[in-house]
KEKE-3310 file (N, C-alpha, C; in steps of 0.2 Angstrom, whole numbers, plus 5000, padded with zeros to 4 digits):
npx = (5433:5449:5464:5475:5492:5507:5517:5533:5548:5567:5578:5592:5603:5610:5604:5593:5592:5592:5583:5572:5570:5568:5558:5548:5545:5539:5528:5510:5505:5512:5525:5542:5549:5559:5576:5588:5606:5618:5630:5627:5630:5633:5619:5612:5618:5611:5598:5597:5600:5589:5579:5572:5564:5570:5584:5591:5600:5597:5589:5578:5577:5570:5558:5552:5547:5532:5527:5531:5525:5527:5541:5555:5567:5579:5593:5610:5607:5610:5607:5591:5584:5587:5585:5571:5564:5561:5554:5544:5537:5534:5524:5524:5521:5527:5541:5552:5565:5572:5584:5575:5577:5592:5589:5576:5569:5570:5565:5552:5549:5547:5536:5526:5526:5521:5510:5503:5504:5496:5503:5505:5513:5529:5536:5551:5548:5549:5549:5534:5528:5532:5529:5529:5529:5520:5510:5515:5513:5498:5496:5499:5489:5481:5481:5491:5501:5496:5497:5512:5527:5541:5551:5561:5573:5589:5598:5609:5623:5636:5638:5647:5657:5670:5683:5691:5683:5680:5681:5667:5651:5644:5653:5654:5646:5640:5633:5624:5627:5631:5624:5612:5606:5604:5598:5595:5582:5572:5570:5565:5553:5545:5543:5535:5525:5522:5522:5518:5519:5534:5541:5551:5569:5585:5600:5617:5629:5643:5657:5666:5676:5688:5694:5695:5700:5702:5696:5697:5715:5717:5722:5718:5707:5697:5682:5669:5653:5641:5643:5637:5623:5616:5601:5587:5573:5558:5541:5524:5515:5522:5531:5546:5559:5571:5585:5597:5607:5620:5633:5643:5647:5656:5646:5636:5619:5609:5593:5581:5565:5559:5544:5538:5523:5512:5503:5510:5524:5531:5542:5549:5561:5576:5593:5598:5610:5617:5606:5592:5578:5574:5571:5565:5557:5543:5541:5529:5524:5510:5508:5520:5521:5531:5541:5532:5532:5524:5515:5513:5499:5493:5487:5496:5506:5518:5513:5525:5542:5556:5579:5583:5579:5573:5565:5553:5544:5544:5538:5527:5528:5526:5514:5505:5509:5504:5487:5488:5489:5480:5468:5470:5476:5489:5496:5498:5516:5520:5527:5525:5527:5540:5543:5544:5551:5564:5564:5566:5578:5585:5584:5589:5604:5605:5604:5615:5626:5625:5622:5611:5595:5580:5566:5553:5547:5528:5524:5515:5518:5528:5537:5543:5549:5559:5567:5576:5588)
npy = (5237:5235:5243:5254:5250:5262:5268:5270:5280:5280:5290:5294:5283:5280:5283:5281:5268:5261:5265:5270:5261:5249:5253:5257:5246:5238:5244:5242:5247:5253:5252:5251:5256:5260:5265:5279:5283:5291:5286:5274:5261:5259:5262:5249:5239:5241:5239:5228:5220:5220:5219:5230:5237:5248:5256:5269:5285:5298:5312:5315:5305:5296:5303:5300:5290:5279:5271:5275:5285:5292:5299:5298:5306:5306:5312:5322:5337:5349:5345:5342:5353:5355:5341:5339:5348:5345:5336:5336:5349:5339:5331:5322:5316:5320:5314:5322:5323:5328:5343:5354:5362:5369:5386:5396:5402:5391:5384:5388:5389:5376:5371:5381:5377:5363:5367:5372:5364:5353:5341:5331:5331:5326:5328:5320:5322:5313:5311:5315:5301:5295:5283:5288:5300:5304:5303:5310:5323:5323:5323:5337:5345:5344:5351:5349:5351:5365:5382:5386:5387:5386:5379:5367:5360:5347:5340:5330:5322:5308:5309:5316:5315:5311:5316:5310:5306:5305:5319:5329:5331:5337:5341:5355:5370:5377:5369:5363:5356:5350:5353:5359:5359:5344:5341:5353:5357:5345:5349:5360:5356:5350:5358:5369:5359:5355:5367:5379:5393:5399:5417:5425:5422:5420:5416:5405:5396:5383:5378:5366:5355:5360:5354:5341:5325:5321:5308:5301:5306:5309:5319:5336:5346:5360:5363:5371:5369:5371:5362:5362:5370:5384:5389:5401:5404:5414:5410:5411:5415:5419:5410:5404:5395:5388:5379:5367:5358:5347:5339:5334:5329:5319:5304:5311:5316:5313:5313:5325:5333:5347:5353:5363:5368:5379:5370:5357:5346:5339:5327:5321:5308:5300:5290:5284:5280:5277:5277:5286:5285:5273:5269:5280:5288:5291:5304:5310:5322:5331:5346:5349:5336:5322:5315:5304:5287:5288:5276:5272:5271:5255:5257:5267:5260:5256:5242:5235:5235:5237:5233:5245:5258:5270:5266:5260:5273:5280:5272:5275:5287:5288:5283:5292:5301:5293:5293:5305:5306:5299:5306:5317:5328:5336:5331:5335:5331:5341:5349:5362:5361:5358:5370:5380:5376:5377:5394:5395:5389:5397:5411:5408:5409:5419:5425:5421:5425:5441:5442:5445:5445:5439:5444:5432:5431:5432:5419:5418:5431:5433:5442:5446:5437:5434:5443:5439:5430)
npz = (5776:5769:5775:5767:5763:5767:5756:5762:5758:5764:5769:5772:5782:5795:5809:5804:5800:5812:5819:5811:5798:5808:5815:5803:5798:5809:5809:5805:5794:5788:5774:5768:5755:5748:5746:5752:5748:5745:5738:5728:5727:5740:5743:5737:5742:5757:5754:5747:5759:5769:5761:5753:5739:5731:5728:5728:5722:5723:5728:5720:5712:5722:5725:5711:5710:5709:5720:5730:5743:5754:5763:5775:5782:5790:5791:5794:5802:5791:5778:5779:5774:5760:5757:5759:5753:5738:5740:5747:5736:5727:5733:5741:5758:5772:5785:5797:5803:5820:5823:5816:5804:5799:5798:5805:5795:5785:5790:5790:5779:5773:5780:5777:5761:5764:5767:5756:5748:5755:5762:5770:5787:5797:5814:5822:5838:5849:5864:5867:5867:5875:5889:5904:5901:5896:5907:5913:5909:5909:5923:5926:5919:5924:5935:5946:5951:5954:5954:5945:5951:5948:5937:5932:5924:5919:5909:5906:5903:5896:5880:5872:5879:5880:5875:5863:5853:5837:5827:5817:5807:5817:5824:5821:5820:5809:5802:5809:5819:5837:5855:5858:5848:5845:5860:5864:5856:5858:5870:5869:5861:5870:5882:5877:5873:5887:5896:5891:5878:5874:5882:5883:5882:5889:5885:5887:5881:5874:5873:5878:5874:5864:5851:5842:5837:5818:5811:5799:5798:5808:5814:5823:5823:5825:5835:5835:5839:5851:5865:5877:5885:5892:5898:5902:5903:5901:5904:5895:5905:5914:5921:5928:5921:5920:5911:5910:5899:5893:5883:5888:5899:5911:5920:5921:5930:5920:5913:5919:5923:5935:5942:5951:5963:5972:5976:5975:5967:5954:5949:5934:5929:5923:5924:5914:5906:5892:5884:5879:5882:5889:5904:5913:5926:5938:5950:5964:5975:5985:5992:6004:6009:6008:5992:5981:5972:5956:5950:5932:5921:5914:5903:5896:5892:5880:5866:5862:5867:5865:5863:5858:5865:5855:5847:5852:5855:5844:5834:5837:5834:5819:5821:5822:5811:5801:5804:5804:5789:5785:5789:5782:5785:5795:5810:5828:5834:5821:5807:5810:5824:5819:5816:5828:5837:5830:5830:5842:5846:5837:5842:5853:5850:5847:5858:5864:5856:5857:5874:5879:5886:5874:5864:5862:5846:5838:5830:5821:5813:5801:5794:5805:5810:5801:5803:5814:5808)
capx = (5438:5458:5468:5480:5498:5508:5525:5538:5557:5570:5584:5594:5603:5613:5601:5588:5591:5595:5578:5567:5570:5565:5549:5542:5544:5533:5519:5506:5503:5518:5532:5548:5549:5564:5580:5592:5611:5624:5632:5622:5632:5629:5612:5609:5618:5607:5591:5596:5600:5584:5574:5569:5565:5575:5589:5593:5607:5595:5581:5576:5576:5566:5553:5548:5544:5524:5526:5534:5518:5528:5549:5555:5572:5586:5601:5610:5602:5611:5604:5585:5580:5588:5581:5564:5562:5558:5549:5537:5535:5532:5518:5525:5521:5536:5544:5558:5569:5574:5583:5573:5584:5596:5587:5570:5567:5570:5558:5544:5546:5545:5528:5523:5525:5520:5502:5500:5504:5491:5506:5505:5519:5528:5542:5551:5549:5546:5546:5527:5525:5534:5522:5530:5529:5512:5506:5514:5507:5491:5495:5499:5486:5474:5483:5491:5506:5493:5501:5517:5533:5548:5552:5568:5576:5592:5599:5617:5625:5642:5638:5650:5661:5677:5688:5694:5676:5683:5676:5662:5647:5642:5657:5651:5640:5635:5632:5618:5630:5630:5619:5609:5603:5604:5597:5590:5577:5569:5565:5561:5546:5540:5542:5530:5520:5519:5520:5515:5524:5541:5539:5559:5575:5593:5607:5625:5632:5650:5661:5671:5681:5687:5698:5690:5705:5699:5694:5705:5720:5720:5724:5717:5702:5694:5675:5665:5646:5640:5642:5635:5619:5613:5595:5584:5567:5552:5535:5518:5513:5527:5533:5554:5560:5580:5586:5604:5610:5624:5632:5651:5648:5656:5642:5629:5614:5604:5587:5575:5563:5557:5540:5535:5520:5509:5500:5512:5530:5530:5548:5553:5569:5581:5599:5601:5616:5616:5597:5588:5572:5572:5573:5559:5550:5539:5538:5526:5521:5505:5513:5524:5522:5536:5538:5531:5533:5517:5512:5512:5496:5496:5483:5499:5512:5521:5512:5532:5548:5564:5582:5584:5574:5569:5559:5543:5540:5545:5531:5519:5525:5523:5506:5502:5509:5498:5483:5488:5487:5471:5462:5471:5481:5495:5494:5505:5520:5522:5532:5522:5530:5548:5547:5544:5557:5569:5563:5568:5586:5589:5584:5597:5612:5606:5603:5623:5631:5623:5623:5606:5588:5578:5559:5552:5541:5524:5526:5511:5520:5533:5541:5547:5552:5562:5572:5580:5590)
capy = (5239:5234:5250:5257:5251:5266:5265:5274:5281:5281:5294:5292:5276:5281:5285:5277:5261:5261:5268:5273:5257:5244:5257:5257:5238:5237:5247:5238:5252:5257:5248:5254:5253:5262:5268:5285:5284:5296:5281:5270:5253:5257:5261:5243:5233:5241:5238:5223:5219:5224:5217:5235:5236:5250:5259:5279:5291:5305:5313:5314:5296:5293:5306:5300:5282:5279:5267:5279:5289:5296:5299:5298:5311:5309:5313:5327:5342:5353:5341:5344:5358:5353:5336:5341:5353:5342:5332:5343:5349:5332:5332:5317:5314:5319:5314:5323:5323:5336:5348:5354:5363:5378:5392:5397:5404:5388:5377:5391:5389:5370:5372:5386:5373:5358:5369:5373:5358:5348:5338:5330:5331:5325:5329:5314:5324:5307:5310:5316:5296:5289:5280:5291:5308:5306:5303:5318:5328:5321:5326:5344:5345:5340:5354:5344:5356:5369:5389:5384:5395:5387:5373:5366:5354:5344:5336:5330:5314:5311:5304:5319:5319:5310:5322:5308:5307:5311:5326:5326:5337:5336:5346:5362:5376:5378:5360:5362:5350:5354:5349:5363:5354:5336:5340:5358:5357:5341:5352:5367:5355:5347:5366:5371:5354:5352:5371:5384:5394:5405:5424:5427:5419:5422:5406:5406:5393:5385:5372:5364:5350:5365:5352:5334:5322:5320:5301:5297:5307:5311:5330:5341:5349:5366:5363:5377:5368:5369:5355:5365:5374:5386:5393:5404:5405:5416:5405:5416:5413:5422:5403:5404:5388:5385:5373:5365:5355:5347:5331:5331:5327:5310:5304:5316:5314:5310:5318:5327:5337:5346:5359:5367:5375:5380:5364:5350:5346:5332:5325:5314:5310:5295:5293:5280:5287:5274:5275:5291:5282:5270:5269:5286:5285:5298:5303:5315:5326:5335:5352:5348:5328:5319:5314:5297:5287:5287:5271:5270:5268:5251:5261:5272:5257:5252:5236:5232:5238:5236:5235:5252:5263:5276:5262:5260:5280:5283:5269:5281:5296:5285:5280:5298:5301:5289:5295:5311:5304:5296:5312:5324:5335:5335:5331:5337:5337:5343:5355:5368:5363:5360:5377:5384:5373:5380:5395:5395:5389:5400:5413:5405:5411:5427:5430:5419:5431:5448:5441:5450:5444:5440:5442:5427:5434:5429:5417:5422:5437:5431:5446:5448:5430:5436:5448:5434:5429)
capz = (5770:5769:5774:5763:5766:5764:5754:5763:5756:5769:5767:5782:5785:5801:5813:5801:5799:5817:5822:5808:5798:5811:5817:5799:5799:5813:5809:5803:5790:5782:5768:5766:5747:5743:5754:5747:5748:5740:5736:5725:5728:5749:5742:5733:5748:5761:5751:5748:5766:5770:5757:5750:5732:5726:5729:5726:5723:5724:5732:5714:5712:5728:5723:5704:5710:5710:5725:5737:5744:5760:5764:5778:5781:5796:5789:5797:5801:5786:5773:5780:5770:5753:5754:5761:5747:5733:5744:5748:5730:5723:5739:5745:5765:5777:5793:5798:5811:5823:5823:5808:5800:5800:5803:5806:5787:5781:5793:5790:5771:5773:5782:5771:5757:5764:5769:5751:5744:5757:5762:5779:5790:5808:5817:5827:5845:5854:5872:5869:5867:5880:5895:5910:5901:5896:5914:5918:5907:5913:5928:5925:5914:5928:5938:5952:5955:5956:5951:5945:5953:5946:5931:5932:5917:5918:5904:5908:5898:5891:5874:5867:5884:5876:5867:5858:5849:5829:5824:5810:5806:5826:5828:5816:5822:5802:5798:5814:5827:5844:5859:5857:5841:5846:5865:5864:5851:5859:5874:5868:5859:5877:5888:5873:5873:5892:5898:5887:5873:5879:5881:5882:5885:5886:5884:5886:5874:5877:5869:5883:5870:5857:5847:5842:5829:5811:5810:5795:5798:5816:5813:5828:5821:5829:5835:5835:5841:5857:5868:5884:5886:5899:5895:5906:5898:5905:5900:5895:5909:5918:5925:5924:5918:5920:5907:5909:5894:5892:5881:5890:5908:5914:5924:5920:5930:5915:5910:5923:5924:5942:5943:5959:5960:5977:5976:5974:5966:5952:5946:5930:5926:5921:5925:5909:5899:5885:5881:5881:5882:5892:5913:5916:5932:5938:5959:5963:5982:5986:5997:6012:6007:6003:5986:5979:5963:5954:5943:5925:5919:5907:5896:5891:5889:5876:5864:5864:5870:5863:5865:5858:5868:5855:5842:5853:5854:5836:5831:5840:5829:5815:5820:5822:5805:5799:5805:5800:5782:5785:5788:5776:5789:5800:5819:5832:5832:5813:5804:5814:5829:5821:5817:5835:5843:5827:5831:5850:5845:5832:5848:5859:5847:5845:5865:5867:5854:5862:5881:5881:5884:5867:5867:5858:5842:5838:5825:5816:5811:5796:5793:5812:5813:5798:5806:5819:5805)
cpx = (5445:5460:5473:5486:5503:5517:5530:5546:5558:5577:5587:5598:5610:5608:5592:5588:5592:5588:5570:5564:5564:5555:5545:5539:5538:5528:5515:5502:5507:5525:5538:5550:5556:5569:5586:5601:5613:5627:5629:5624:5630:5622:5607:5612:5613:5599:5593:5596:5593:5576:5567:5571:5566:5577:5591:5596:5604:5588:5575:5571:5569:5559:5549:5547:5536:5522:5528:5527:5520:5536:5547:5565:5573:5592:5603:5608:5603:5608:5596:5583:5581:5585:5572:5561:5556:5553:5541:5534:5533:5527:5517:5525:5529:5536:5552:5562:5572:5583:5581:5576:5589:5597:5579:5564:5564:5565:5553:5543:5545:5536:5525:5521:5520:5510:5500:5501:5499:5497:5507:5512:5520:5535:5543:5552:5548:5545:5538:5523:5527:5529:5522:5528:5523:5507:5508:5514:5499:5491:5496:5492:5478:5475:5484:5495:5503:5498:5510:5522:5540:5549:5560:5570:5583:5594:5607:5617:5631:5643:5644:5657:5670:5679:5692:5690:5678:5678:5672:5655:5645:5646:5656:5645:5635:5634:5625:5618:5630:5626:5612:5602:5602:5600:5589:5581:5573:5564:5564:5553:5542:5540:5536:5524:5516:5517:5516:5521:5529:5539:5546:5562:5580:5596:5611:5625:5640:5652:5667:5677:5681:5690:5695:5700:5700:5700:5698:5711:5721:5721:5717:5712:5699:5685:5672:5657:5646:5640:5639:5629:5616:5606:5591:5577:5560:5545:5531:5516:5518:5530:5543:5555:5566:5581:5593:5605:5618:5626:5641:5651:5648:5651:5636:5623:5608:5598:5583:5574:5557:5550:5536:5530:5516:5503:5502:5517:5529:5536:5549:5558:5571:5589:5602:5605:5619:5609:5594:5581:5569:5574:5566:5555:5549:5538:5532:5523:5516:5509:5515:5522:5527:5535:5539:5532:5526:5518:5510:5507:5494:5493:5489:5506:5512:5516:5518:5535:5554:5571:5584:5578:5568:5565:5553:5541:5541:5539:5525:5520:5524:5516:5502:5503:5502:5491:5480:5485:5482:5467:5463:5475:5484:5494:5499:5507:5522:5526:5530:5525:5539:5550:5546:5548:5563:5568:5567:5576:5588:5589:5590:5602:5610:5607:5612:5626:5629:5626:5618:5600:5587:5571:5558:5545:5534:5525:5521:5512:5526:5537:5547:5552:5559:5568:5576:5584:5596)
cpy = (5239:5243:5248:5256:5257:5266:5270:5273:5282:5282:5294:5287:5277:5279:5279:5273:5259:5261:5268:5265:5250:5247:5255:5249:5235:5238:5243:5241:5255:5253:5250:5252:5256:5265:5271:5282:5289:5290:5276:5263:5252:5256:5255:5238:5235:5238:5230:5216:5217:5223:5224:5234:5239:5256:5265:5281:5297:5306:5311:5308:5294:5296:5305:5293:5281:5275:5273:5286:5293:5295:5301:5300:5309:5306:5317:5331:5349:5352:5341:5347:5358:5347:5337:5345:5350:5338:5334:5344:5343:5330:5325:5318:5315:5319:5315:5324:5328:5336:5348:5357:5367:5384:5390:5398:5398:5382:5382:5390:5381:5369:5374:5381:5366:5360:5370:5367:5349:5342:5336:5326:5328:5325:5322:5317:5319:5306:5311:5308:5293:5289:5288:5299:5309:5307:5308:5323:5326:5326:5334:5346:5346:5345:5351:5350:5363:5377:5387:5389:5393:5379:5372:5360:5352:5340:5335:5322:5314:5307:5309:5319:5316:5311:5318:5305:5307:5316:5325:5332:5339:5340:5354:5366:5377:5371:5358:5355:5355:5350:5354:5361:5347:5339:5347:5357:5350:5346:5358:5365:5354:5352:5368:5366:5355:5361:5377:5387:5400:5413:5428:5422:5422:5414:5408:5397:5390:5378:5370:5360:5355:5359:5344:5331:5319:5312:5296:5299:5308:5316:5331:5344:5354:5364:5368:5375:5365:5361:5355:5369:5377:5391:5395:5408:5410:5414:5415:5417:5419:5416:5405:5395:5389:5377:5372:5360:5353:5341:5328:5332:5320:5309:5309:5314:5311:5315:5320:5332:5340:5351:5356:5371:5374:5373:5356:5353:5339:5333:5320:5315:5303:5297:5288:5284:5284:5275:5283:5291:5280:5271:5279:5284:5293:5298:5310:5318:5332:5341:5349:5340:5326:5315:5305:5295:5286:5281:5272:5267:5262:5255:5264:5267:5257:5245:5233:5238:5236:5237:5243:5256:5268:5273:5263:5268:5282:5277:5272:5286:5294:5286:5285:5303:5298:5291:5300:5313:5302:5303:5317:5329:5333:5337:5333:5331:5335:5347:5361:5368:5361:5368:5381:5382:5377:5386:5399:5392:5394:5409:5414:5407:5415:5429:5427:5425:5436:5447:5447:5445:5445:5436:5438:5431:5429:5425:5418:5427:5435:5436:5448:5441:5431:5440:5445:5433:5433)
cpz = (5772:5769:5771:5766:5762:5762:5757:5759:5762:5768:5772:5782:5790:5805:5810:5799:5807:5822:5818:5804:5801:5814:5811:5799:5804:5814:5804:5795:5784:5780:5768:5758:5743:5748:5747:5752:5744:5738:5735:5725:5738:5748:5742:5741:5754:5759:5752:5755:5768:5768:5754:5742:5728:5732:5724:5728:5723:5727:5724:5711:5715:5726:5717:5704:5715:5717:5732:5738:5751:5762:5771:5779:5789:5795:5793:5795:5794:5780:5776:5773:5762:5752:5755:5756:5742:5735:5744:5742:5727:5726:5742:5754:5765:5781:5794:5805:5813:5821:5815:5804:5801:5802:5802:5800:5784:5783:5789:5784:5768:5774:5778:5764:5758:5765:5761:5746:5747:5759:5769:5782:5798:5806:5821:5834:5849:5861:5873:5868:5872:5887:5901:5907:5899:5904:5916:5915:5907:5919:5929:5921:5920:5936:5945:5952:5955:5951:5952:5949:5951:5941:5932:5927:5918:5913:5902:5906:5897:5884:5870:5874:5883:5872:5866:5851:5844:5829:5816:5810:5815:5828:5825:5818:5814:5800:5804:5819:5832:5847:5858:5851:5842:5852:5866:5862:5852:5867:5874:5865:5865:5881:5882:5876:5882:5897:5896:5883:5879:5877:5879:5886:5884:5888:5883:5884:5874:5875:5876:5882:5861:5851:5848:5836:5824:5813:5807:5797:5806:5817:5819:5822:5825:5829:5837:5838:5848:5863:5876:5882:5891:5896:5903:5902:5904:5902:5899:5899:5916:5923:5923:5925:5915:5918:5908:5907:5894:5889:5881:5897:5908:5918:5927:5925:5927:5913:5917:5923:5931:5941:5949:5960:5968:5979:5977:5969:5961:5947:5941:5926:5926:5921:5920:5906:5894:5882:5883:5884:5886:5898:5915:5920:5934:5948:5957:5971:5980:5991:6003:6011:6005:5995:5985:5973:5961:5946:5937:5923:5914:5901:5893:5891:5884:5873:5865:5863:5867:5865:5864:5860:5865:5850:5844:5852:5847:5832:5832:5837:5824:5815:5818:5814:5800:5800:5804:5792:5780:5786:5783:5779:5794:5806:5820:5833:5824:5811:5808:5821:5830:5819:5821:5839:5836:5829:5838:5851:5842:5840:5853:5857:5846:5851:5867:5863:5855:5869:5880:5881:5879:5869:5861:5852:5841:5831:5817:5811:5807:5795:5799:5814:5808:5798:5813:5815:5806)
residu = (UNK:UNK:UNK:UNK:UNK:UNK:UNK:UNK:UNK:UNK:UNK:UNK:UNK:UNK:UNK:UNK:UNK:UNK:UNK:UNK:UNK:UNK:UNK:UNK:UNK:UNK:UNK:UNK:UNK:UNK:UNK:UNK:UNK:UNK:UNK:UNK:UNK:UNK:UNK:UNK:UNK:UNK:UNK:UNK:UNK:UNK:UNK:UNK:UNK:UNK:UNK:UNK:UNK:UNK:UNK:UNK:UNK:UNK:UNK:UNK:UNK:UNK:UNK:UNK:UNK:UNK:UNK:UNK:UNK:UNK:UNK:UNK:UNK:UNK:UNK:UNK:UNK:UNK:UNK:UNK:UNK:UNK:UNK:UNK:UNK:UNK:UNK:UNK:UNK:UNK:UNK:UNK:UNK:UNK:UNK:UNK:UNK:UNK:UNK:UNK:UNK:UNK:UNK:UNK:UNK:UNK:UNK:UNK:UNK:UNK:UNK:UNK:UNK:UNK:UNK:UNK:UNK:UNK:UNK:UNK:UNK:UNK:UNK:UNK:UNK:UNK:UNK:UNK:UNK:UNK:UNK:UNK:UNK:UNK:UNK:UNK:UNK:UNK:UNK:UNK:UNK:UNK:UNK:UNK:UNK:UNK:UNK:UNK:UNK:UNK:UNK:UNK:UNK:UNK:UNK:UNK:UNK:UNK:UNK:UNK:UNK:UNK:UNK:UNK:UNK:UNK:UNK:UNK:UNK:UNK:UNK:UNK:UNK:UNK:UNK:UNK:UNK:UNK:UNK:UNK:UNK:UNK:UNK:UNK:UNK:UNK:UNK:UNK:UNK:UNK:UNK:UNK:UNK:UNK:UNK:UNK:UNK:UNK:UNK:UNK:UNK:UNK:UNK:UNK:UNK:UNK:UNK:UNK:UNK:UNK:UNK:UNK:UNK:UNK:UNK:UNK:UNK:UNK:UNK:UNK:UNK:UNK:UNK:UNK:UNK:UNK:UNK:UNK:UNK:UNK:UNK:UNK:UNK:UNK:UNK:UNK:UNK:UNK:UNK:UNK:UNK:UNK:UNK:UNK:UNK:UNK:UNK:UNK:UNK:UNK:UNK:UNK:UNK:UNK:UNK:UNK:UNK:UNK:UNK:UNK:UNK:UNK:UNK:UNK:UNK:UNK:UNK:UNK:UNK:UNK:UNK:UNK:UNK:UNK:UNK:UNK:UNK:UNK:UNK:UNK:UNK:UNK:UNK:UNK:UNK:UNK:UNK:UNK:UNK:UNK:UNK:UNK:UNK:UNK:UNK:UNK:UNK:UNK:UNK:UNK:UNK:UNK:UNK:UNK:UNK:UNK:UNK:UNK:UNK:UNK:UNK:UNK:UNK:UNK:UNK:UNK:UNK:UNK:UNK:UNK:UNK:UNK:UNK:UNK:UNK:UNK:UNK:UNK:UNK:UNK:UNK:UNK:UNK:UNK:UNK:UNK:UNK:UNK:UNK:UNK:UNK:UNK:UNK:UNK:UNK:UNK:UNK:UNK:UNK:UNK:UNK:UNK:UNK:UNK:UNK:UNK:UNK:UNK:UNK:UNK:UNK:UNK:UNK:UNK:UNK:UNK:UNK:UNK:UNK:UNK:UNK:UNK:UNK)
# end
């Protein structure tokens, strides 16, 4: 029997025709049938670009068209939870993109929604598809580094590191810019995914380019969202796990991650600082061994690769979408784990403006998660 081609909306077109776009086009499952603007003439020339068959000024719009059986949402993060809403309520399939939204309240009552509404969800946390990070989650998984004793995370770039950047929602702590939001909230989902959930953290928090120039006029603007991250997480486990974020370092190292455990040491990291994606290689030592690179299984390649890095593992959240849809319920990662990574940021600004330790609640508990707010 012919599977169901599934008609997707696509709200978004920064990041989403850039990314989401050429993913949907790829998957062998899913249409792009309709694409949202605020601007109904950007609307029509992208669609028509594009060869989509309608074009939307509103969520509204996108919602009451019989063809559309699933949206796909990466606007900036402040528009999350207002476009998601309707969504949700009209029980349309959603993928949304991180950071999921503004606080904690609002991811849980997304969920909350999408669980009673039977509405199968995903988050794009894409490193859980990239070839190298699955082998090493294999490898932990299969305890190579044995009883862990130290996690160490790096994540130094300079995509924000020119203060002559214009300022724009990215520069706004209330609009949910920052790195903290762009960087954080990708590795709060994979320290979850790959080590276990956080017990407590504290973070210091720190704007190092306070003044960005407005775009059109070139006025000096004050930026208030972080561009620095220091976290100190204590796993369940009692594992500490030092996070240093950052997205204005010239010549940043790039992304790594290091765990040391009585057993062996297994390192991956990339020093690409256009591509988040692409360039990840994995070493790995047995105790007192020097460390080796370990081979990429082809089973966990890529069918293709692209010039943009982050298309092939966003066609794996897709697919995962999709499969989600095919059985009725939503696989990891969903709305379930953008609200543990929302969660563990909104965390982060409560332990920055205290400068105190903050123990992470159980999320079971909605009332308590309630009182982080």
């Amino acid at each position: 029997m012919a599977q169901q081609i599934i008609g997707v909306a696509l709200v978004g077109t920064g990041f989403g025709q850039k990314v989401h776009l050429p993913g949907f086009q790829a998957h062998h499952r899913t249409q792009v049938v309709a694409v949202y603007h605020r601007d109904r003439d950007r609307a029509q020339e992208i669609a028509q670009a594009h060869h989509i068959p309608h074009a939307c000024q509103t969520i509204a719009e996108v919602v009451s068209l019989p063809e559309v059986q699933a949206v796909s949402i990466a606007t900036p993060p402040f528009l999350h939870y207002e476009m998601a809403k309707p969504v949700l309520q009209a029980r349309k399939h959603l993928l949304l993109e991180k950071p999921t939204t503004l606080c904690v309240t609002e991811a849980q009552e997304l969920y909350q929604l999408a669980q009673a509404n039977n509405v199968v969800t995903a988050l794009d946390f894409e490193f859980r598809f990239v070839p190298a990070w699955q082998r090493f989650a294999e490898l932990l998984s299969e305890g190579y580094v044995g009883q862990k004793r130290l996690i160490k995370i790096d994540w130094l770039v300079s995509s924000r590191a020119d203060a002559a950047r214009p300022w724009n929602w990215y520069s706004q702590k209330a609009k949910g810019g920052g790195a903290l939001g762009a960087l954080a909230s990708h590795a709060f989902d994979y320290i979850n995914w790959l080590f276990g959930s956080v017990r407590r953290l504290f973070a210091r928090l720190d704007t190092a380019i306070a003044m960005r120039p407005d775009a059109d006029t070139g006025e000096m603007k004050p930026v208030d969202a972080d561009d620095t991250c220091m976290l100190l997480l204590e796993l369940a486990d009692g594992t500490l796990c030092n996070v240093c974020i950052s997205a204005s370092t010239f010549q940043g190292r790039g992304h790594w991650i290091e765990v040391y455990g009585d057993r062996g040491t297994l390192v991956l990291g990339s020093d690409n600082q256009k591509d988040y994606v692409h360039g990840f290689r994995l070493w790995a030592a047995s105790a007192g061994e020097p460390l080796t690179e370990v081979e990429i299984p082809q089973r966990l390649d890529f069918p293709r690769t692209y010039a943009d890095g982050r298309i092939a593992p966003f066609i794996r959240v897709v697919d995962r979408w999709v499969q989600g849809i095919d059985a009725g319920k939503s696989l990891t990662p969903s709305l379930r784990e953008g609200v543990y990574s929302q969660l563990l940021m909104d965390l982060s600004h409560t332990s920055n403006e205290r400068g105190v330790w903050v123990d992470v609640p159980d999320l079971t508990n909605r009332a308590e998660v309630r009182d982080q707010d």
